[in-house]
Wavefront OBJ file of the C-alpha trace (Angstrom):
o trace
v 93.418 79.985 -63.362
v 95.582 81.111 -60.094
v 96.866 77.878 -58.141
v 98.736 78.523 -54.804
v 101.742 76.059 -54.510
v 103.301 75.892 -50.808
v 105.957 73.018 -49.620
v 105.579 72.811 -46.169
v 108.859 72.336 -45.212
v 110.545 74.896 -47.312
v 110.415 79.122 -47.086
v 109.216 79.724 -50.656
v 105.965 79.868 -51.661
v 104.796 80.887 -55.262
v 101.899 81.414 -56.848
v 101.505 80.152 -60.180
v 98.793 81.643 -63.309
v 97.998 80.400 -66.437
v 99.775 83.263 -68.822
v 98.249 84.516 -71.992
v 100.315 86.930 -74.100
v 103.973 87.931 -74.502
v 106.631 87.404 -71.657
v 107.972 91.130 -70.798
v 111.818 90.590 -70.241
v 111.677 93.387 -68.299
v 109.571 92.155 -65.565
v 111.101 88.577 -65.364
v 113.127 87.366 -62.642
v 115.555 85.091 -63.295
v 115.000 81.770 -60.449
v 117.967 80.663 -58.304
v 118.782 77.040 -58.300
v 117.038 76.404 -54.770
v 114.038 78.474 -56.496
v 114.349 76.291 -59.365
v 114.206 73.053 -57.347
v 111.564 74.166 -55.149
v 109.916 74.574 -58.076
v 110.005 71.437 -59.828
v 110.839 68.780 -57.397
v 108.196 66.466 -56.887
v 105.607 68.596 -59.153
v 103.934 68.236 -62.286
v 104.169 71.139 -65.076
v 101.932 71.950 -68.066
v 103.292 74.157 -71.249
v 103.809 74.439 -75.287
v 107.202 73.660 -76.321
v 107.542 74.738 -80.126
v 103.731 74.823 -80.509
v 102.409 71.889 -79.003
v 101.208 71.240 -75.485
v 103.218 69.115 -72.998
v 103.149 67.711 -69.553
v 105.963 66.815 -67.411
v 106.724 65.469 -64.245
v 109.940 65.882 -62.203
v 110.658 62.959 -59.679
v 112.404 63.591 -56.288
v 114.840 61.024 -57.787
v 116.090 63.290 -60.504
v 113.700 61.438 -63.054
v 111.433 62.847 -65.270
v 109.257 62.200 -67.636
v 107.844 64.368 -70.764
v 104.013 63.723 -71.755
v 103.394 64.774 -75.509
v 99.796 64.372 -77.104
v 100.056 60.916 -79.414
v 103.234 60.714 -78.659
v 104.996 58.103 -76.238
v 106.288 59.334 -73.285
v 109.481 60.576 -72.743
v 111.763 59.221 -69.248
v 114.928 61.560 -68.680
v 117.357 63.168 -65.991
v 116.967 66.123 -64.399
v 119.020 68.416 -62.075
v 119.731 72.008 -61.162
v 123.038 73.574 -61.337
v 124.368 75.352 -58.663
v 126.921 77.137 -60.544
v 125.391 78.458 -63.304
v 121.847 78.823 -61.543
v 120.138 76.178 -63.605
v 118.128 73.820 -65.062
v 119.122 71.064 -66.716
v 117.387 68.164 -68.702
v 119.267 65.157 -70.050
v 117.216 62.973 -73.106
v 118.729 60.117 -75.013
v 118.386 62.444 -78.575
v 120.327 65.423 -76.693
v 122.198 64.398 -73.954
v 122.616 67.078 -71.099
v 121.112 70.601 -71.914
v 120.347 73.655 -69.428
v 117.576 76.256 -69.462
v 116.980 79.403 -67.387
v 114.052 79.868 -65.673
v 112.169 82.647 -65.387
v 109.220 84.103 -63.363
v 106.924 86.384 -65.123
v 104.225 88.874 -64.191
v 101.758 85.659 -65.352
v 103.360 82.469 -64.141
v 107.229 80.839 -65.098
v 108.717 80.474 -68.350
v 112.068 78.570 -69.835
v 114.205 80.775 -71.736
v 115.056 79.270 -74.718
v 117.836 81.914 -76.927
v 115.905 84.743 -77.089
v 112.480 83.170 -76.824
v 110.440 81.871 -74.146
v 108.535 78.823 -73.536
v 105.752 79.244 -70.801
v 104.587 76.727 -68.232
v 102.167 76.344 -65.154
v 103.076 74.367 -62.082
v 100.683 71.958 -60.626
v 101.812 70.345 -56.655
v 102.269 66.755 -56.985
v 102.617 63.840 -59.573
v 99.539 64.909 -61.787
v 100.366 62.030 -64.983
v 100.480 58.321 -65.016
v 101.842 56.502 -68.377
l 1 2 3 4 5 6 7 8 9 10 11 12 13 14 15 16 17 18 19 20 21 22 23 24 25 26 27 28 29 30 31 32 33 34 35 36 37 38 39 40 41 42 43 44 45 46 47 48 49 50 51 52 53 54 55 56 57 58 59 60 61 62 63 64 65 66 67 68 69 70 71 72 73 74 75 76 77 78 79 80 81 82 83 84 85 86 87 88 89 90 91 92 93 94 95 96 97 98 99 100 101 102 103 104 105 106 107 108 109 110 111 112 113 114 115 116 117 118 119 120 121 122 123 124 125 126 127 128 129
């Protein structure tokens, strides 16, 4: 599944897949922070983190919140970092932790040590709790 994500008033535009099969390091681009918030701001995102299937939604307020399947959901902070070029999540359980992000040959991906945690980017708030 291919969807075209655009924002109007900004110069990026990506195109985001659904990715099936290993993340090549070699062909991954590391985002910027502007890339990074581009990315996410206002948009909804849909991925496995350690095996099971998430959605999350990151507020132009810096709020976000983390859908899990029969689980509650999740509200938390979220911001890029300039400095270090980026992400960064804060959750009551962890506090403040950052994340690269990545674009792959099949979509975007946070880089997690020396794994990889793949994700697809939907335009707009796409989950109500």
């Amino acid at each position: 599944m291919v969807i075209s994500l655009t924002k109007p008033t900004a110069a990026l535009s990506v195109t985001v897949c659904l990715a099936a099969g290993a993340l090549a390091e070699d062909s991954a681009k590391v985002l910027s922070a502007s890339e990074i918030d581009l990315l996410l701001r206002g948009n909804t995102i849909e991925g496995t983190w350690s095996g099971s299937t998430y959605t999350q939604y990151f507020g132009e307020d810096g709020q976000t919140v983390y859908l899990e399947e029969n689980r509650r959901p999740d509200v938390g902070r979220w911001r890029v970092n300039s400095e270090t070029e980026q992400y960064e999540s804060w959750w009551e359980q962890t506090g403040w932790t950052a994340y690269t992000v990545l674009e792959t040959e099949g979509g975007f991906a946070w880089k997690r040590g020396d794994g990889h945690e793949l994700f697809v980017v939907s335009e707009g708030k796409q989950i109500t709790w």
